[in-house]
N, C-alpha and C positions, 0 to 999 in steps of 0.2 A: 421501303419506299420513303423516299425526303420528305419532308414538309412543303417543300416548295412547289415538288414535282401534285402533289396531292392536289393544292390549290390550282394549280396549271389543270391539273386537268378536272377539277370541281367548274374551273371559267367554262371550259369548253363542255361539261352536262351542262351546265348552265344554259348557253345556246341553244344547244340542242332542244333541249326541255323547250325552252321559249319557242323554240322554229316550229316546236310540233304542236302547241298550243296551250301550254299549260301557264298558269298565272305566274308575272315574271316576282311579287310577292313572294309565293308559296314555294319558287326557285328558289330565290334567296335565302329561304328559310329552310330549306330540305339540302342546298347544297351544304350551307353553313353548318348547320348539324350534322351532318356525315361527314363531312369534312375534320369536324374535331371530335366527331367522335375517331376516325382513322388517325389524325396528329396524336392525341392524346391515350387511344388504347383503352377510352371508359366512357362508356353510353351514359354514366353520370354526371360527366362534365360534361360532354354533348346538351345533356339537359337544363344542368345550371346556368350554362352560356347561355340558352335560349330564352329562360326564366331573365334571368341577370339583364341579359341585351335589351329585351321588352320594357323593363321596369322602367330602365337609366332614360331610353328613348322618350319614352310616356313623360318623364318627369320633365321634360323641356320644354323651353316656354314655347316653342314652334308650332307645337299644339294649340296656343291660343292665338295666331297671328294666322294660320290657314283658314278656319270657317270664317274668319270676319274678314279676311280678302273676297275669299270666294261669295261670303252673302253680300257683300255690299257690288260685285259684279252683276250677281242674279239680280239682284235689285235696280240700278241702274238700266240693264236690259229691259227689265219689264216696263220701267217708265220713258220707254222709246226715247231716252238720253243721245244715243246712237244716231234715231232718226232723224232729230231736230239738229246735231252736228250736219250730217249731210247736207240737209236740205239747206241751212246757212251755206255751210260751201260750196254749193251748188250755186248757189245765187252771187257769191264771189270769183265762181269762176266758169261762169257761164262763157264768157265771149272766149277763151282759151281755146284754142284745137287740141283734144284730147282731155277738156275740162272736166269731166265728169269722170276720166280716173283717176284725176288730182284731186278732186274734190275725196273721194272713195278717200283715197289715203289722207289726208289730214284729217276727216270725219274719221278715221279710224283709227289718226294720232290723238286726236283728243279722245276717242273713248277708252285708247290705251293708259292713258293719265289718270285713268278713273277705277278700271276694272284689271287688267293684269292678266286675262285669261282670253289668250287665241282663238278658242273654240268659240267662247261666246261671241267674239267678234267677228267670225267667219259665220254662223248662222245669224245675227242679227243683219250684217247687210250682206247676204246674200238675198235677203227679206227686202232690204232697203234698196240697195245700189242694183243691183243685175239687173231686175223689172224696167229702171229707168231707163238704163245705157243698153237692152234694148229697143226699147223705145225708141231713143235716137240714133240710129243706126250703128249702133255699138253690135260686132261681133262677139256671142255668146261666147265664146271658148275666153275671147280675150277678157270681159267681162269677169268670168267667174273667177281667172287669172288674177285680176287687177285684188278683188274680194279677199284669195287667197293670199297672195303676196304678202297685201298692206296687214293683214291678219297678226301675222308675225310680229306685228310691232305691241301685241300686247301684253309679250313676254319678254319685251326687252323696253320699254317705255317703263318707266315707272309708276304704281307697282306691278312687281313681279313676281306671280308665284313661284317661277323659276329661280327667281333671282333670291327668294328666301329660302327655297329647299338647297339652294349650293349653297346658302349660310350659314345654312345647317351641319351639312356635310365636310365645308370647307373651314367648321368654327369663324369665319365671317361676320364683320355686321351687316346685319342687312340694311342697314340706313346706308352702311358705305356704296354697298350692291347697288340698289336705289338711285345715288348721286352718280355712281361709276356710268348706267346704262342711258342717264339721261344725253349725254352727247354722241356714241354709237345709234341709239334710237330716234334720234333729229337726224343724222346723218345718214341713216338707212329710207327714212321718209321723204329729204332731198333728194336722196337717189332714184328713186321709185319717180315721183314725182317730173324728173329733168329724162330721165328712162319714158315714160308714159306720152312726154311734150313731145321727145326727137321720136320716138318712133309713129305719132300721129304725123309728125312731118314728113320726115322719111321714108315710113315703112309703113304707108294708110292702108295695104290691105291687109297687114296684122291684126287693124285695132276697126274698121268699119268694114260694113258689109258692101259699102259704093264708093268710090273715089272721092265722090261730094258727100261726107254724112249731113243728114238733117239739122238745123240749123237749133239751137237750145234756149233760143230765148223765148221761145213758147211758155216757160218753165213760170210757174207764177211769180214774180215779184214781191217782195217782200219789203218794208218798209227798215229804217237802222232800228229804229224801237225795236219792231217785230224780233229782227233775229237776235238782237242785244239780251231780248226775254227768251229766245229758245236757249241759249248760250248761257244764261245765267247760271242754271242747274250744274253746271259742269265745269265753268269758273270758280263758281263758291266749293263744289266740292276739291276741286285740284287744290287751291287755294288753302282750302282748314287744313286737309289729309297731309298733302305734301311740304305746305308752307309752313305747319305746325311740324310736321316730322324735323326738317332739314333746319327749323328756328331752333330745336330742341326745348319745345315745348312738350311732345310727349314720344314715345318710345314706338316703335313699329307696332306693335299687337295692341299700343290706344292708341295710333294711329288708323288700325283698325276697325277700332270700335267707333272711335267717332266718321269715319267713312258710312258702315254700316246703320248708322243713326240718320246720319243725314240724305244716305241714301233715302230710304224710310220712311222720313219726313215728305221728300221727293215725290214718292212714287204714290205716297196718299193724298199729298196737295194738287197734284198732276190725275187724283182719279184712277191710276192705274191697278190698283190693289184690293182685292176684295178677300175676304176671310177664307176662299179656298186658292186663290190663286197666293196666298201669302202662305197657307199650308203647301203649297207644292214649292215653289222656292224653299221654306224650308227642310223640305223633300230631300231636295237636287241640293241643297248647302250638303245636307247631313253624305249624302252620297258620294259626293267632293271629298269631303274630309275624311271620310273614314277609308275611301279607296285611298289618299293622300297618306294618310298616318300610320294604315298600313304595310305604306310600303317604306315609308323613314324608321319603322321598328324592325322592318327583315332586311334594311341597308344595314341598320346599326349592327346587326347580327352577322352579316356578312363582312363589313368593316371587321369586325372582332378577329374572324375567324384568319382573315386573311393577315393579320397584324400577329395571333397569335404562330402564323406559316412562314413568319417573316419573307413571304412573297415581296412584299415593295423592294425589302433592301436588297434581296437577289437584283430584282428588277434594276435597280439604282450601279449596282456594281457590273451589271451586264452591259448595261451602255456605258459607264464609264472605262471596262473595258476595251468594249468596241471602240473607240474614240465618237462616239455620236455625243454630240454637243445639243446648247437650247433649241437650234433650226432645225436639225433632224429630227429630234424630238418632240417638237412643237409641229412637223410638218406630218409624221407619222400617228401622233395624235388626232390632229384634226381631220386626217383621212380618215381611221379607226371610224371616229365620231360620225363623221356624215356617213359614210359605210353603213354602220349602225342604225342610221336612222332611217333603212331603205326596208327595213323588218320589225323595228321599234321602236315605242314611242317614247317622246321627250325626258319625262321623266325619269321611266326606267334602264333611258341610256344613261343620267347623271348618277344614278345609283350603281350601276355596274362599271361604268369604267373609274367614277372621282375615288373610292377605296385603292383603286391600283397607282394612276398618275400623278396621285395630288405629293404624295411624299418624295417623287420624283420632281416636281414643279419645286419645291420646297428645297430637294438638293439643290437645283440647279440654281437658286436664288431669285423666283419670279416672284413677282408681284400676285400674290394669288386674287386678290379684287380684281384686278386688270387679265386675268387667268379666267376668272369663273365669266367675264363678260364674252371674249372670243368662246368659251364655252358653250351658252347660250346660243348667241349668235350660229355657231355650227351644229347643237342640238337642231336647230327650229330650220333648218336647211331640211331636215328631215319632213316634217310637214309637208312638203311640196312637190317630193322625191318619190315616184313609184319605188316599190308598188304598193308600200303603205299610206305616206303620206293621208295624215289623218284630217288634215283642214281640206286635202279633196272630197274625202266622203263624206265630209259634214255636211261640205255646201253641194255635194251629188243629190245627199237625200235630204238637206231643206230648200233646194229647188225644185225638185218635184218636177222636172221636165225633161222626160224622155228622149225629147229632142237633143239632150246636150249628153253627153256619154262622159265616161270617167276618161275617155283617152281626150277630148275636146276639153278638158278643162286642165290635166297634166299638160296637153300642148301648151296651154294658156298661162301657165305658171313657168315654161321654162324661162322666159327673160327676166321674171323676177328671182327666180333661183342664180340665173347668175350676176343677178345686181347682189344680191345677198353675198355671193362668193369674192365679189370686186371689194364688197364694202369689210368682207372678213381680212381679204389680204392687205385695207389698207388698216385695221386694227392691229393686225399683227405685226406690221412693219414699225406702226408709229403706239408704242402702247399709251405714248401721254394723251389718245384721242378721251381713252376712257377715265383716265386720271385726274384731269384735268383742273376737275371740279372740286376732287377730294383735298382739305388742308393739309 
């Protein structure tokens, strides 16, 4: 049996394994290890590689740049950073038809500036936004739609914990990553935003429950002081994190750190934090990370094994065989991607497929920053996409209302899925959207 054909079919236990429920981690690590143990003919390489792969991963600095994302996320959540975003945009864009899904999405571009993680942004204003655009006669499905959609942007706004584990994977910097996502992530939030306005025009019983929704200026009023002080928190931290990063004044993992500081600072001047609620955050940090870490040391391992099956270059000579060029390969990828993300999640799609493409990206001469950005972007399509789609069930069970069903809220998200899909084709057409920014 080849090497090649071994890995070919280690991909497909791999699936399998995943589809029947088993950790896609403990996949990666059981294919990897049978796999060279069958290349190589000795359960003692099999073992050294495992040993070996664990070591080299652990000794990256990636490890120090994941829990200080993630804490300074948790942190910012707990000091209702999120709620105070909204309620500003709310008050900015009260008189709009449709105002209150615009406001959703920019409240959820600024909290993406801040924290970098989907999840958190899909159960914070699910808390936040639904209950309101209730209220005024906002349609639930569409609602929880709006929540999910704009969610996505917290994985492509910068920072990104996405956008650091493909800098990992992809040897990247992730400052570059960083500067790459900020104009794809303004342009995904336009979209959403002009998407949200024409269909309260056009298409009001999408988005209300009556032809006339209820009118928003009910909404209390807020003074420029007032919201200048809600906004403050979120200013200063975008400002130190991102305007220190990209001044090169300090390196992503203290960029980090000082995020996680000031969060901190935040969230005890703001009252939010007591000695058990600051134990559970760092609960939920430690839970992040070491689900995160674990699985960048059984990619590493996999990485290895496939490198050692010389799978890519097979790979690489089979489409240049075929006459398949960057488009077909660029288009067959991105279908793979979103395909994949219809049974798994974000993460563990960039671990399984970036070992196979990236050295095929690499042949073909692409920009792999402007690579790992359409990357992202078509991961996080998965979120949205039955029958996983993981920001529906976040926001099924932190709604808490029996009334709205998982299929009312997948309805709810399909116009955002293919604003997501408009905005993928026009990244791939034009790569300098994500370049742009980089010297």
């Amino acid at each position: 049996m080849s090497s090649a054909l071994i890995a070919s079919l280690s991909l497909g236990a791999m699936l399998l394994l995943i589809w029947c429920g088993m950790h896609v981690a403990v996949v990666l690590a059981l294919v990897s290890f049978v796999g060279v143990w069958l290349i190589k003919g000795h359960v003692e390489v099999a073992a050294n590689l495992l040993a070996q792969g664990a070591s080299d991963a652990v000794a990256s600095h990636i490890f120090g740049v994941v829990p200080l994302f993630v804490l300074t996320g948790f942190l910012v959540a707990r000091a209702d950073v999120g709620k105070d975003a909204f309620e500003v945009a709310n008050q900015l864009f009260r008189r709009l038809r449709g105002g209150l899904g615009v406001a959703t999405v920019a409240a959820n571009a600024v909290f993406a500036a801040i924290t970098g993680i989907s999840i958190a942004s899909a159960a914070v204003f699910t808390r936040v936004a639904v209950p309101q655009m209730q209220r005024f006669g906002y349609r639930s499905s569409f609602a929880t739609g709006v929540v999910a959609g704009s969610s996505v942007l917290g994985m492509l706004i910068p920072p990104s914990l996405l956008m650091i584990l493909y800098g990992f994977l992809a040897n990247q910097s992730v400052g570059d990553m960083f500067t790459a996502g900020i104009v794809p992530g303004l342009l995904l939030a336009l979209a959403y935003a002009a998407g949200i306005v024409a269909l309260a025009h056009f298409r009001p019983a999408m988005v209300f429950t009556d032809a006339r929704p209820r009118p928003v200026d009910a909404l209390a009023l807020m003074s420029w002081g007032s919201m200048l002080m809600k906004l403050l928190p979120s200013v200063v931290m975008i400002v130190a994190v991102l305007g220190g990063l990209y001044g090169g004044l300090f390196t992503a993992t203290e960029a980090g750190a000082v995020g996680a500081a000031l969060a901190l600072l935040i969230a005890l001047a703001k009252r939010k934090l007591d000695a058990k609620s600051l134990w559970s955050v760092l609960t939920e940090t430690g839970h992040v990370t070491v689900a995160v870490s674990f699985l960048i040391i059984c990619a590493s391992i996999y990485t290895r094994m496939l490198a050692m099956s010389g799978m890519p270059q097979f790979l690489v000579e089979s489409m240049a065989a075929a006459g398949l060029g960057k488009t077909a390969f660029m288009a067959l990828y991105v279908a793979v991607v979103i395909a994949l993300g219809t049974i798994i999640d974000s993460s563990s799609i960039m671990l399984i497929v970036l070992p196979l493409t990236l050295p095929i990206a690499e042949a073909f001469g692409m920009n792999l920053v402007w690579f790992g950005v359409v990357t992202v972007v078509a991961v996080e399509i998965g979120l949205l996409t039955p029958p996983f789609g993981l920001s529906v069930f976040v926001i099924k069970s932190t709604l808490d209302d029996p009334s709205v069903s998982l299929g009312d809220i997948f309805r709810g998200t399909a116009p955002f899925t293919l604003m997501m899909l408009a905005v993928l084709l026009l990244l791939l057409a034009f790569p300098q959207l994500s370049l742009m920014l980089l010297k």
